[in-house]
N, C-alpha and C positions, 0 to 999 in steps of 0.2 A: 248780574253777579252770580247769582245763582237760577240757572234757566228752567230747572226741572220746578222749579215754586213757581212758575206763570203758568197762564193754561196753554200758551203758543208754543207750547216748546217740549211734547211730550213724548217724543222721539230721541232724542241729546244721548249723547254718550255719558253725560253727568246727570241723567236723569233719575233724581232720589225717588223711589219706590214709596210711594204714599202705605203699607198695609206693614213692611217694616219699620217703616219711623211714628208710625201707630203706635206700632209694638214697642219701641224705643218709650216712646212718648209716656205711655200706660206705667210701663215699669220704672223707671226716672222718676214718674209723678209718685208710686205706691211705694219708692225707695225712700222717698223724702216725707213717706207718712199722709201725704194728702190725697182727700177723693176727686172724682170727679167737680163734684161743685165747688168744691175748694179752690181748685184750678181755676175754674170759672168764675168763682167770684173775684179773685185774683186781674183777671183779665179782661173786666168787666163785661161780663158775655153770659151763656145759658149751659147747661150740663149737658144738655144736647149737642151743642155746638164741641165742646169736646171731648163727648165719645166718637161723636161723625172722624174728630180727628183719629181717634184712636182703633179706630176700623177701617180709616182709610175711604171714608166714604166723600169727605171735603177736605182740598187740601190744605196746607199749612204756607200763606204768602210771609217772604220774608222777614217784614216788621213783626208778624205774631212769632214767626219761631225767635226775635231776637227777645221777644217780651218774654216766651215759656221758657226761655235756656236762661233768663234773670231770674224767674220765679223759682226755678229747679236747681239754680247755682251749679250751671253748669254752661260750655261753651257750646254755641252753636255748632260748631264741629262735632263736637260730643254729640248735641240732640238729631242731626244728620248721619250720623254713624262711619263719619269720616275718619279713618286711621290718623293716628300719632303719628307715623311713620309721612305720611305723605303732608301733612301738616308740616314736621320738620323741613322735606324737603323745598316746602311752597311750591306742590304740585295740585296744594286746592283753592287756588285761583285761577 
């Protein structure tokens, strides 16, 4: 469904940019007022684990970006930085 969240597939023309959706990710998270461990404790995980996200250092597999876009109240679309417009059209499937 989404190929650029495997590691097989790091070439794709839909391939999401792990160091903007970092960046996505960080300011989502400090829009909604929580920190790093906040996050983390949320998703029963380490603060470590995401900042790695949030630098882009480990990427985000699809079940975790469906768990942060529930935590952040916002749509996975959203936490991928996929346009509205292309969303309308159902050009991102």
């Amino acid at each position: 469904m989404f190929p650029a969240m495997t590691q097989g597939h790091r070439h794709s023309d839909q391939h999401v940019e792990q160091k903007p959706l970092g960046h996505r990710l960080a300011r989502l998270r400090k829009a909604r007022g929580l920190t790093q461990t906040d996050l983390a404790h949320h998703l029963e995980t380490t603060q470590t684990v995401v900042s790695d996200y949030e630098i882009g250092r480990r990427r985000i597999h699809l079940h975790r970006a469906q768990q942060i876009a529930e935590i952040l109240q916002v749509s996975v679309d959203e936490l991928l930085g996929r346009s509205v417009t292309n969303t309308k059209n159902g050009n991102n499937r």
